[in-house]
BAFI-3210 file (N, C-alpha, C; in Angstrom, 3 decimals, decimal comma, padded with zeros to 6 digits):
// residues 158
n [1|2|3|4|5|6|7|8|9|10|11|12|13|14|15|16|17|18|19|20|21|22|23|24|25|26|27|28|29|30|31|32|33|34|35|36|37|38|39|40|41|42|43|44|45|46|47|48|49|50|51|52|53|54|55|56|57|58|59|60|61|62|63|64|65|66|67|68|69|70|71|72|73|74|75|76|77|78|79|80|81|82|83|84|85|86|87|88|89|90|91|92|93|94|95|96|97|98|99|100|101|102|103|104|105|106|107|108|109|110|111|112|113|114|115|116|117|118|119|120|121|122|123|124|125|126|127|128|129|130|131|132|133|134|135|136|137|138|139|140|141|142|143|144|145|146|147|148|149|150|151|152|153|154|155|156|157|158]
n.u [144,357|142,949|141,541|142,669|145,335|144,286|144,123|146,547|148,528|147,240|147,237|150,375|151,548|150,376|150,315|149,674|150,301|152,858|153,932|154,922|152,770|151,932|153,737|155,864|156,032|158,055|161,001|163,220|164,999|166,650|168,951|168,657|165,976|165,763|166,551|165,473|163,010|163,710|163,937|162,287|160,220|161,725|161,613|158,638|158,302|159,634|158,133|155,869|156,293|156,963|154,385|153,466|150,914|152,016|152,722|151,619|153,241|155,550|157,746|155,999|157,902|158,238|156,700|156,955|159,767|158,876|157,667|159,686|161,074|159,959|160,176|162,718|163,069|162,095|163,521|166,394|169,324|169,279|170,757|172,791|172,708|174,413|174,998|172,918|170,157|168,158|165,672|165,685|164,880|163,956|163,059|162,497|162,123|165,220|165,766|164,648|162,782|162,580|164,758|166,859|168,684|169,893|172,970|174,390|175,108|176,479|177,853|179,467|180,027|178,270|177,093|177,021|176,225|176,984|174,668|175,017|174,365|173,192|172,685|170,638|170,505|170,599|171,847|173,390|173,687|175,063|177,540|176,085|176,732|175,479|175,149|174,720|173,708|173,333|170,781|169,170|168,378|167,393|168,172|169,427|169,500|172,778|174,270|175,757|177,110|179,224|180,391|183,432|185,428|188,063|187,180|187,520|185,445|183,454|181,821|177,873|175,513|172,270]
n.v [110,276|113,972|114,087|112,955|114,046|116,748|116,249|114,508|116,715|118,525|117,773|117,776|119,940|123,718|124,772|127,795|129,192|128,555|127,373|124,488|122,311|119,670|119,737|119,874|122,462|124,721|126,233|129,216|130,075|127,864|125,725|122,532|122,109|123,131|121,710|119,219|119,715|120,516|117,944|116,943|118,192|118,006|114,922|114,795|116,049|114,425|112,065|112,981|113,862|111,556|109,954|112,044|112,013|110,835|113,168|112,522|110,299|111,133|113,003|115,563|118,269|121,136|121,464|119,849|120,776|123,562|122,705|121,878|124,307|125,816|124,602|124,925|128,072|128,320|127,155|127,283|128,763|131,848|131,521|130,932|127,845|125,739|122,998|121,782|120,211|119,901|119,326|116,434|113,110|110,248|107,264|104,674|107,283|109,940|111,418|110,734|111,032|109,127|107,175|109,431|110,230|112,765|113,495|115,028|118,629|121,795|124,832|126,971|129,584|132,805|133,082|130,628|127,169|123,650|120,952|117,241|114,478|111,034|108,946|106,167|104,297|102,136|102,825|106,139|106,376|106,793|109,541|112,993|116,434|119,355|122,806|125,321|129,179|131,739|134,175|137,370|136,656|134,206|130,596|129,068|126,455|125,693|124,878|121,020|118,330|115,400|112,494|111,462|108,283|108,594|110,926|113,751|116,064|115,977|118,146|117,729|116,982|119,209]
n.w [188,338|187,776|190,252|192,542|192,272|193,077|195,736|196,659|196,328|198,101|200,741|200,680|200,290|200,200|197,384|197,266|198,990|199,117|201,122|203,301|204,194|206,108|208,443|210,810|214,015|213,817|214,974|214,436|215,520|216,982|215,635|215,595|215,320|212,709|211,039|211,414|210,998|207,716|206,862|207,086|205,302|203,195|202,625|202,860|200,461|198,236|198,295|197,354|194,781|193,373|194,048|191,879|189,414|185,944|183,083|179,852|179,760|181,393|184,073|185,468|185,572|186,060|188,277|190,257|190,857|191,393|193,903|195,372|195,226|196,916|199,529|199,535|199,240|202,447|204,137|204,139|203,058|200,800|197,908|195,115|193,946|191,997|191,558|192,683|193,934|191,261|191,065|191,395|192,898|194,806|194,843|197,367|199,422|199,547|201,572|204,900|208,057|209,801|209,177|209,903|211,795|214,151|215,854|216,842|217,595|216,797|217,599|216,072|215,874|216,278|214,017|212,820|212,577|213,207|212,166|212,924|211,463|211,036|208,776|207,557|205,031|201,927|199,710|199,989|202,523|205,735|208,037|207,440|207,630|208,434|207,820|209,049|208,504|210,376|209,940|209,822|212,454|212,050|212,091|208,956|206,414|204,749|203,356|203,280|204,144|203,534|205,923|205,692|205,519|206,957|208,576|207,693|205,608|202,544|200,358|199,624|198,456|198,667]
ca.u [143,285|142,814|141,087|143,545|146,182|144,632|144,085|147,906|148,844|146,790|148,182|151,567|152,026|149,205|150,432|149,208|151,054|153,982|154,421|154,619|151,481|152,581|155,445|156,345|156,201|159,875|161,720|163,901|166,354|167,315|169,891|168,476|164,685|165,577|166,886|164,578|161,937|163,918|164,533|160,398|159,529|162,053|160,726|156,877|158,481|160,849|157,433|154,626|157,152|157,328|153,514|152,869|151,069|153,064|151,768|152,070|154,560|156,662|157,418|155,942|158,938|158,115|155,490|158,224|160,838|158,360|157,641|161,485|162,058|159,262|161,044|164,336|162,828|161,124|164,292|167,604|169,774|169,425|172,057|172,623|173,391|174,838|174,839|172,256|169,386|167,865|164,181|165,568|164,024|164,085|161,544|162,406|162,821|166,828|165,178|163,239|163,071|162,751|165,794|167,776|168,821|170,212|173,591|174,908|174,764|177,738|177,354|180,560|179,669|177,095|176,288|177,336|176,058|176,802|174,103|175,395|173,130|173,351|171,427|170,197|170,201|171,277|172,524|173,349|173,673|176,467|177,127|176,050|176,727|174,438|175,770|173,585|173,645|171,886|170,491|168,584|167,778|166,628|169,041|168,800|170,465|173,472|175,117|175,373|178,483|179,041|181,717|184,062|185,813|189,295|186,689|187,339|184,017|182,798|180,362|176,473|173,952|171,222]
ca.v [111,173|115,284|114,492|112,330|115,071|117,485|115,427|114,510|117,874|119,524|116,563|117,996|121,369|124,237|125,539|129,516|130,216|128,300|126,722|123,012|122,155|119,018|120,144|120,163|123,818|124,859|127,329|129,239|129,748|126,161|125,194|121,280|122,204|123,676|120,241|118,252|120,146|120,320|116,666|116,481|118,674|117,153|114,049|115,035|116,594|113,235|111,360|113,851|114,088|110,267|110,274|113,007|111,745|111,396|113,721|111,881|109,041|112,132|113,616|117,136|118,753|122,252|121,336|119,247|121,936|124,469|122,205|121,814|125,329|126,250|123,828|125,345|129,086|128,313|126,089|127,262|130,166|132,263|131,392|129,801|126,192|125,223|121,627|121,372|119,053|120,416|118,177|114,821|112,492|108,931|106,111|105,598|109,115|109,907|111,986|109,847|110,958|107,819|106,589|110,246|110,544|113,834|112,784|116,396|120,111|122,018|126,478|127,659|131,112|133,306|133,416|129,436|126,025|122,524|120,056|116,001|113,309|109,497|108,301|104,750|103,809|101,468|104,052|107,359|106,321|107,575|110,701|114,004|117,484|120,497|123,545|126,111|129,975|132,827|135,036|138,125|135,762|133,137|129,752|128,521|125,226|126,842|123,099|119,753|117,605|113,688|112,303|110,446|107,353|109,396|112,079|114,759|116,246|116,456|118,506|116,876|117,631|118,949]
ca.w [187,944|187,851|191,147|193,486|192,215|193,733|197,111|197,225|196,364|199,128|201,965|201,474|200,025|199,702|196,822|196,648|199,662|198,953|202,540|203,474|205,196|207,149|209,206|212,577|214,212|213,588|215,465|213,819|216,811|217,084|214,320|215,372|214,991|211,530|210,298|211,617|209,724|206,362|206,549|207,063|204,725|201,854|202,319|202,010|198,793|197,638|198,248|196,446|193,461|193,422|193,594|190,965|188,073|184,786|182,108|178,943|180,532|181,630|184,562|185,335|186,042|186,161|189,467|191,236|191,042|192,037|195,605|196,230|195,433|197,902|200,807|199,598|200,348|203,704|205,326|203,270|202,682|199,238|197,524|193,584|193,968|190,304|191,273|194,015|193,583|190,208|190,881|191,175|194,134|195,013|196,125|198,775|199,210|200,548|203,139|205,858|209,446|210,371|209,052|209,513|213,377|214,437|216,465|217,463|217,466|217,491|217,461|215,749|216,166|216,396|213,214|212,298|213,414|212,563|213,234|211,989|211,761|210,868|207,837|207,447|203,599|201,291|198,973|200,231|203,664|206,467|208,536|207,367|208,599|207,734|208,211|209,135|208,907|211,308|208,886|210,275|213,509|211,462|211,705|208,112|206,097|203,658|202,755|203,535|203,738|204,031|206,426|205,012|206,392|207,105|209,344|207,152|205,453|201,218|199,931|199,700|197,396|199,607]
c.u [143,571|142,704|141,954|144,905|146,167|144,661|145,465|148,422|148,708|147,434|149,545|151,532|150,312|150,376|150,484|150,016|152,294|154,368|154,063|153,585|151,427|153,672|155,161|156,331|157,894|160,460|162,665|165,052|166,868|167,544|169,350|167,135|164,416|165,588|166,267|163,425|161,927|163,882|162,862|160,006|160,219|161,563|159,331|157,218|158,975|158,342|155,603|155,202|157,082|155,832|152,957|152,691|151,382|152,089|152,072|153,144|155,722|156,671|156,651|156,689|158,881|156,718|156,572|159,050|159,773|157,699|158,797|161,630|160,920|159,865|162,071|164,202|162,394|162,649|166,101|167,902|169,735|170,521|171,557|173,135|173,386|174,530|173,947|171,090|168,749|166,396|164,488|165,197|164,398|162,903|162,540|163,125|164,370|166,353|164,005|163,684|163,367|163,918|167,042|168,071|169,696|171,127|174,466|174,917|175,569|177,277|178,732|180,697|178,458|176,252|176,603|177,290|175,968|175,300|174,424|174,282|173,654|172,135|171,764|169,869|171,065|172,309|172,349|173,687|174,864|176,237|177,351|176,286|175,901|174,865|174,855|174,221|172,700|171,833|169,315|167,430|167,095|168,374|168,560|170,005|171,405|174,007|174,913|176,950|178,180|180,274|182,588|185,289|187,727|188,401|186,570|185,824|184,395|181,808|179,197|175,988|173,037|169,852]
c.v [112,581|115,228|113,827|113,062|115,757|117,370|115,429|115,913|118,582|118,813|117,517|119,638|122,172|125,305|127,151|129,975|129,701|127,412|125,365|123,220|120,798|118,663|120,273|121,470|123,661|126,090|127,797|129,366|128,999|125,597|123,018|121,223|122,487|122,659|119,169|118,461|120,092|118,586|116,205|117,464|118,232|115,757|113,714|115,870|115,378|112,150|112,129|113,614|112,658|109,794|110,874|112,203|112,019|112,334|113,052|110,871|110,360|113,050|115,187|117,900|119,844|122,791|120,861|119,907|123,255|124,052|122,548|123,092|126,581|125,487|124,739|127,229|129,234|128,241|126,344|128,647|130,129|132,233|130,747|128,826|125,635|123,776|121,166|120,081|119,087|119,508|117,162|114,141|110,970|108,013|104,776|106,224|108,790|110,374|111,387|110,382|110,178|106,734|108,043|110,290|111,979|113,395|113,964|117,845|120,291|123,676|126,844|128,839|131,835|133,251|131,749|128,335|124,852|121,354|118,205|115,275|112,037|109,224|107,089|104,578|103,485|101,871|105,866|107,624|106,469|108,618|111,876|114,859|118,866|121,646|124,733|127,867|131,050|134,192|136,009|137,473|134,379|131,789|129,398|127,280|125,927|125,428|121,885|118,964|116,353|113,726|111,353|109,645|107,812|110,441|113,191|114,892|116,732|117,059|117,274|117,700|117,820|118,589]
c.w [188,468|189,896|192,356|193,329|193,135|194,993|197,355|196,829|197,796|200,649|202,101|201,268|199,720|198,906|196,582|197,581|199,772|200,525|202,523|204,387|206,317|208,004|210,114|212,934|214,216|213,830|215,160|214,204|217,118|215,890|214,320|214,678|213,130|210,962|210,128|210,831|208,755|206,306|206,302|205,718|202,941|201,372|202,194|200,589|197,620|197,806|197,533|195,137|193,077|193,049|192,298|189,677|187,239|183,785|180,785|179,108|181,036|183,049|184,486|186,376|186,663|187,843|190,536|191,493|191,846|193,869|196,003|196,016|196,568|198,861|200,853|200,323|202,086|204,796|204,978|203,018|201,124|198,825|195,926|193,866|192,184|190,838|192,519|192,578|191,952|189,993|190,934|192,885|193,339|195,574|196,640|199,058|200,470|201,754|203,914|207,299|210,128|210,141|209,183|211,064|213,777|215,803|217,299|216,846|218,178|216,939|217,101|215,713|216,077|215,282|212,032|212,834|212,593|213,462|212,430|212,349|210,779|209,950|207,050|206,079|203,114|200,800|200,145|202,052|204,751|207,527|207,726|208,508|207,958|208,166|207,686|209,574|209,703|210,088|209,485|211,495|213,268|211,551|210,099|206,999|205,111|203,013|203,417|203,066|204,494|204,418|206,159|205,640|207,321|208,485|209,091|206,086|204,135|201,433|199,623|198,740|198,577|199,206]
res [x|x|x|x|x|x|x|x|x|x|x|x|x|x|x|x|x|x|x|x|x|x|x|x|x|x|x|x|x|x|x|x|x|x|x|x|x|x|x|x|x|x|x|x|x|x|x|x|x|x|x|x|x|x|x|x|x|x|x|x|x|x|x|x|x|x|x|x|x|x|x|x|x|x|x|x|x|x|x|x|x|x|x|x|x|x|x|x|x|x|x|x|x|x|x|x|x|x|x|x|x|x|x|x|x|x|x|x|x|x|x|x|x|x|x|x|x|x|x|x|x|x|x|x|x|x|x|x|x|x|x|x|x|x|x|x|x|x|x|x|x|x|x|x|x|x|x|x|x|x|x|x|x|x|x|x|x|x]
***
């Protein structure tokens, strides 16, 4: 219904100002704090989107892209991602805190920090590394790579 829309709507995201509304305070000086937040704030997006009633049996695409591309401003460097996520989500969403563990934080320079983490799923599951730039004092996520059984690192969809 119109009216349990706008209930799960308002739970995760308030719309008008574009900001996630159930997030952790997130400091933007700590390349771990940043991650930990995107990883919370993708999955109150992977699980609203998953939620969102269909409009005519169809998603509504043009609402779901406009959450993720509010996460993606808040927690992510500006950049064009040709093959980033483009609205797609999972039940059960890829991003769970509770299955994502955060396993080290490494500062490659002042203005470059890896942070890896261990994620628990069927599909999709392994170590990531997130690779985070400092952008006018701000740490913020720029990619995402999976580690692959050799130790060397692919690109991720983030």
């Amino acid at each position: 219904s119109q009216e349990s829309r706008q209930v799960a709507a308002w739970l995760i995201f308030d719309v008008r100002q574009r900001q996630p509304m159930e997030l952790p305070v997130c400091s933007f000086d700590d390349p771990k704090t940043v991650v930990a937040a995107f990883v919370r704030a993708m999955n109150a997006w992977e699980l609203f989107a998953a939620r969102l009633p269909k409009e005519d049996g169809v998603t509504p695409w043009a609402t779901v892209r406009q959450e993720l591309d509010a996460v993606f401003e808040r927690f992510c460097t500006q950049k064009e991602r040709p093959y980033g996520r483009q609205g797609s989500f999972q039940s059960p969403p890829e991003y769970d805190p509770a299955r994502e563990e955060i396993i080290g934080v490494t500062i490659e320079s002042p203005k470059k920090a890896f942070v890896d983490t261990r994620r628990e799923a069927a599909l999709g599951g392994g170590e990531y590394r997130y690779v985070l730039h400092q952008n006018a004092g701000r740490w913020l996520v720029d990619n995402l790579k999976f580690k692959e059984s050799d130790g060397s690192y692919s690109k991720a969809i983030l």
